[in-house]
C-alpha positions, 0 to 999 in steps of 0.5 A: 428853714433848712439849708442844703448840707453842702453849705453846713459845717459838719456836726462835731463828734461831742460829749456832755460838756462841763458847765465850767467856764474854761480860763481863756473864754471867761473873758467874753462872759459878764459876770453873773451872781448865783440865781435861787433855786426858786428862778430854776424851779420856775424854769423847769415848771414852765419848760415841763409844761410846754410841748412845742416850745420856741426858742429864741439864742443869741449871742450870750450862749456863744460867749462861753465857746469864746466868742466875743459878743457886742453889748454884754456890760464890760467885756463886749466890744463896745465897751472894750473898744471904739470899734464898731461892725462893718455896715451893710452900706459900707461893705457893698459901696466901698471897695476898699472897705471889702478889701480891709473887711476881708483881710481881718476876715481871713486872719482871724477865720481858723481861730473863729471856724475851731469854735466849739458847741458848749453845753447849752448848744447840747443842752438845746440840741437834746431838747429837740431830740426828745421833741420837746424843742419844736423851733429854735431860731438864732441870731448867732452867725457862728454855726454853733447850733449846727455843730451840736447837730440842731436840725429844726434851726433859722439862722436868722442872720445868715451864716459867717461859714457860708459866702453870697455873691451879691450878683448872682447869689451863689452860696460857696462854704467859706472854708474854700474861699479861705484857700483861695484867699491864700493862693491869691496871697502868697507870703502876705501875713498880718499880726491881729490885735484882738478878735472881733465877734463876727469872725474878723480880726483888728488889722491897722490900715497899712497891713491890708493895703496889698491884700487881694480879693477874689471875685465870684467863680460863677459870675466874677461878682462880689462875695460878702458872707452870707450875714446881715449885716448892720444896717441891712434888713432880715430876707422878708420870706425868713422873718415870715417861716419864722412867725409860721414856726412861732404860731406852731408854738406853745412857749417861748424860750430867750436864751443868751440875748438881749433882744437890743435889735428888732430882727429877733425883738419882733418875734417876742412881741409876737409871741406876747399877742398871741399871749404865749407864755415867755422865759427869759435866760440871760445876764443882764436886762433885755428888751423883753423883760416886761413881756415875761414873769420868768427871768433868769438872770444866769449862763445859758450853760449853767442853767439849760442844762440843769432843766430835766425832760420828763 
């Protein structure tokens, strides 16, 4: 599902990136043991072995960019905090809680937009120009996929970089909603307490009582980023390219997820149907690790691009 260049952040000019976790974004990664050789020996076998492979990333390969994700052990942000995401329900009956999700939503926005591709977004990135990556479908909404120049990409959960309005459905880049958001804002200025991973910030109430809102240019509707929200259901005609992508696949790759929410888990069950063989890259358990015999427990940016391509 390729989307129009005009609602795309532009591809980044970037070289082969180190594996090393840089200090400032290790804090976002949970902790991981060494893996043995014979993990990476089975990966690179069953890489090798596919032509179409599939790949499915999630949060954890954004993690090492700096990314904060939900639901790593100790250092998501259900364990961190008692804050949990704004609900789709939420967001579109409640104006207030449009206003507040908003305002957290431009103070942290140049800080969560100045996120870079690591080099597991590379390492995927040169897999599909050496046509050995035939999909790759993301639960990420941070662009990064995008920004390392992946082109055969589904945002299965939409873009933050990109803005709906729900009345009319135009698409606008969010980079220009922030500049009307300052306009309409003129010396309003807020101290954030921490960053969220969907590219908001923690505000207490009282900061975003006078924050204004713009409405759609088009139609004077309601913006909302153009993400699925919790609570709000992946677009019927996506979920159905996606499992047309799946059934041109020979192999099936996880990278950086846990599988915990069905929009991504049902294309593992798929694949298992169809009896395609699955891999597993992540720290920590999945949903799907009963589905696979091939599971590195490991930093996506360690281990994909450890992977040679014949």
């Amino acid at each position: 599902m390729l989307l129009s260049c005009r609602y795309l952040p532009p591809p980044v000019a970037v070289g082969r990136c180190a594996s090393t976790i840089q200090a400032g974004v290790q804090q976002f990664v949970p902790a991981s043991g060494s893996f043995d050789s014979s993990a990476l020996e089975q990966l690179q076998a069953f890489i090798s072995q596919a032509s179409r492979l599939f790949v499915i990333s999630g949060a954890g390969l954004s993690t090492e960019s700096g990314i904060p994700d939900y639901r790593s052990e100790g250092v998501g942000l259900y364990a961190r905090t008692n804050r949990r995401p704004m609900q789709h329900s939420e967001f579109v009956r409640s104006e207030k809680s449009r206003q507040r999700y908003w305002a957290r939503n431009y103070v942290g926005w140049p800080q969560f937009s100045s996120h870079q591709p690591n080099s597991a977004h590379l390492a995927l990135r040169d897999w599909e120009e050496k046509g050995k990556l035939h999909w790759l479908v993301t639960q990420n909404v941070d662009a990064l996929h995008l920004k390392a120049g992946q082109q055969r990409l589904t945002e299965l959960h939409g873009s933050t970089h990109r803005v709906v309005c729900l009345d009319c459905g135009e698409l606008t880049l969010r980079a220009e909603l922030q500049k009307r958001f300052t306009a309409l804002n003129p010396g309003w200025e807020a101290t954030a307490c921490a960053v969220a991973p969907d590219g908001d910030v923690f505000l207490e109430e009282e900061q975003v009582l006078n924050f204004r809102v713009p409405a759609c240019n088009a139609c004077g509707g309601v913006l909302k980023p153009e993400v699925t929200f919790f609570g709000d259901v992946v677009k019927r005609n996506t979920v159905h390219f996606v499992h047309n992508k799946l059934a041109e696949s020979d192999a099936v790759l996880v990278a950086g997820s846990s599988l915990q929410v069905f929009s991504g888990y049902r294309f593992l069950l798929a694949a298992s149907e169809r009896k395609l063989p699955i891999a597993i890259v992540n720290i920590g358990a999945t949903r799907a690790d009963h589905l696979t015999d091939i599971r590195v427990s490991a930093r996506c940016g360690e281990v994909l691009p450890a992977i040679k391509l014949s």
